[in-house]
N, C-alpha and C positions, 0 to 999 in steps of 0.2 A: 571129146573130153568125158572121163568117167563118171559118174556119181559121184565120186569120193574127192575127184577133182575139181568139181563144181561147188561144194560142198566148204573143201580146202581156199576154192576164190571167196564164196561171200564171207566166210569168218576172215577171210584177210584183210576184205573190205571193211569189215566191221572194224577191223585194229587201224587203219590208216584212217577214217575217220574219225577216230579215236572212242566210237562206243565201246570196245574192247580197248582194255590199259594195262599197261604196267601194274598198277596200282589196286589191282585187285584180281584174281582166280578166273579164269572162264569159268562160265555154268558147268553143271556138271552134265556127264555123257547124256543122261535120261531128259534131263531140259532143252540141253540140245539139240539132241533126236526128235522129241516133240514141237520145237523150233521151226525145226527143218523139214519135218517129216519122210525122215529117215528111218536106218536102224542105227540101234547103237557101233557096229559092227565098222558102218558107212562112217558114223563121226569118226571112232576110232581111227580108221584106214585117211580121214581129213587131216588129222591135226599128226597123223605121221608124216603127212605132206608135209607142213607147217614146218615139222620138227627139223624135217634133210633140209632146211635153209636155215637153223636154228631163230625162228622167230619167234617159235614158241618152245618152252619147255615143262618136262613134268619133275614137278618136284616132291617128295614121298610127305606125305598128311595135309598137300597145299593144295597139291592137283595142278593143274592146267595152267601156267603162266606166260605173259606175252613177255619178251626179252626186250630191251631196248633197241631202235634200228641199228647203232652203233654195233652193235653184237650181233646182227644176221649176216650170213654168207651170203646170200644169194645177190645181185646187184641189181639185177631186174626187181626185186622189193624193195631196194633202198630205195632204184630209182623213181618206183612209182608213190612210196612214202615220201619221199620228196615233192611229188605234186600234192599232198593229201596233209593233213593236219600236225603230223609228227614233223614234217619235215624240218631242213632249216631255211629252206626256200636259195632266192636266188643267190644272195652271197655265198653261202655254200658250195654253188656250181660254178659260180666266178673264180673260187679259192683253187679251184679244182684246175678251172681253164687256165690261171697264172701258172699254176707249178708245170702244165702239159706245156702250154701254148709259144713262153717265155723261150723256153729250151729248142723247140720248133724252130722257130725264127731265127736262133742263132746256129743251128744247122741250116735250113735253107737260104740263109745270108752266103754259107759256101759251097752250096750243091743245089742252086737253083740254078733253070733253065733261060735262056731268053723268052722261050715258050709261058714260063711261066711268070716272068715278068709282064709278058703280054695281057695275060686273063688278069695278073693282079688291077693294072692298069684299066682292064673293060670293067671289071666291079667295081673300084670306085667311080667312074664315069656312069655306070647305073646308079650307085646309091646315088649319086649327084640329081641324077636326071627322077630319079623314084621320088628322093626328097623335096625337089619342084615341085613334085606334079602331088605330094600330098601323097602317095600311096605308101604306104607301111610293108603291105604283103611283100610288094617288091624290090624294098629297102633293105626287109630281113634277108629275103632273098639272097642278093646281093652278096647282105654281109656273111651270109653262112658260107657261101661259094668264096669267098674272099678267104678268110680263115682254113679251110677244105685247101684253097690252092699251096699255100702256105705249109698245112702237115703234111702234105704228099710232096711239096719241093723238099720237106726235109731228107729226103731220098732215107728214110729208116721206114718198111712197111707195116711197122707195130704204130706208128704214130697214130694215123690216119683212123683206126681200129679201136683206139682209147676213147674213144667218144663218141662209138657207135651205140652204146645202152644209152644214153643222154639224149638222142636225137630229140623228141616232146618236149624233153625242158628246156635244151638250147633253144628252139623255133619259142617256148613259149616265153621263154626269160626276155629273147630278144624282142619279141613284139609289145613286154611289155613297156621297156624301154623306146624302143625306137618310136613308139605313140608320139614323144615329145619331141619336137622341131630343136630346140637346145641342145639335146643329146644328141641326133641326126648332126647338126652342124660340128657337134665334137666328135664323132664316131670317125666322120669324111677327113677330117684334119689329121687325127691319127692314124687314121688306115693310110693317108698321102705319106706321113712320116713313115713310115714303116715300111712302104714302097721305096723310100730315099734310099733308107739304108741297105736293105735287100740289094738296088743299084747298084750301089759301092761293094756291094759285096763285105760287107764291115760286121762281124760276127757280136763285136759289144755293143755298136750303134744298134744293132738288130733286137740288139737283148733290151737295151735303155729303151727305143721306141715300143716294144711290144709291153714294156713293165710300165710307161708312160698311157700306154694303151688301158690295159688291166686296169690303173688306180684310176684314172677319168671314170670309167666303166664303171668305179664302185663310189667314186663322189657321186657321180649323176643318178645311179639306181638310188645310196642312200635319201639325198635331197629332193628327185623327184618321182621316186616310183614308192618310198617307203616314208617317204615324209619326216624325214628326221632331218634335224639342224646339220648344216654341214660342220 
């Protein structure tokens, strides 16, 4: 990593933790440079980094502005503004897995394997067995390999790929849920549904049980992970 790219990370940092906002100019080059203890040369060369993901921009008599995350290219910045104070957190990533996941399911209802019927069946007999025994790591586990089996029966190889920048937040959204025992026993109930219909091979039952999936997901996060009335 260069200077300039090292440079270009901590002011990034700075903007997801929200020291750097919207809401007002970065410092100017010379404050930054003595900040950093850099040259000016080096900021500049930073916040042209910034700029090829348009997260920040220059604007003529304002200077140096952070963009909203909505307006940056890059995904790998959304998706680490997502762990960090800008984000919108986990509904966000939920919203996301609906529109993917839904569509998933009602392709692999008619391009799954018996094979892959198989593994669905061995993860939920783990989540079963992980939610016994009290362990989380391995319930997440589970559930990620569950969902995984699921985009790749949809025999389309852009699926699977859609949710490779997300990896951190899927693992961490899920473990923040799966903590509670209520949700585990809801998780196992829908993932069984969702094996039924894959079964049958039933392209809408596929689509109902995975959109049945998704809302539970977002009752239990709001009431027990976010604390809001249901």
């Amino acid at each position: 990593m260069t200077l300039a790219e090292t440079i270009a990370e901590r002011l990034f940092q700075e903007i997801i933790e929200g020291r750097l906002t919207t809401s007002k100019p970065l410092p100017p080059e010379g404050e930054l440079a003595t900040t950093y203890n850099v040259s000016r040369l080096t900021i500049r060369e930073a916040i042209r980094i910034l700029r090829t993901q348009n997260v920040v921009r220059i604007r003529r008599g304002r200077g140096t502005e952070v963009n909203p995350p909505e307006e940056w290219t890059s995904l790998e910045a959304v998706v680490r503004a997502s762990e960090g104070s800008l984000g919108h957190g986990p509904e966000r990533l939920l919203e996301a897995r609906r529109m993917i996941e839904i569509g998933a399911a009602q392709l692999a209802a008619e391009r799954r394997t018996d094979e892959d019927l198989v593994q669905l069946g061995v993860q939920v007999d783990e989540m079963r067995a992980a939610s016994a025994e009290g362990d989380v790591t391995r319930f997440v586990e589970a559930d990620i390999r569950f969902h995984d089996v699921i985009m790749r029966a949809s025999g389309n190889i852009f699926v699977p790929l859609l949710f490779v920048p997300f990896g951190r937040l899927l693992i961490e959204a899920r473990r923040q849920t799966s903590a509670v025992p209520e949700i585990q026993r809801n998780a196992i109930e829908q993932h069984g549904n969702i094996v039924s219909a894959l079964t049958a091979g039933d392209s809408e039952q596929a689509r109902i049980a995975m959109e049945a999936h998704m809302q539970q997901t977002q009752r239990d996060l709001r009431q027990h992970v976010l604390d809001e009335q249901p």
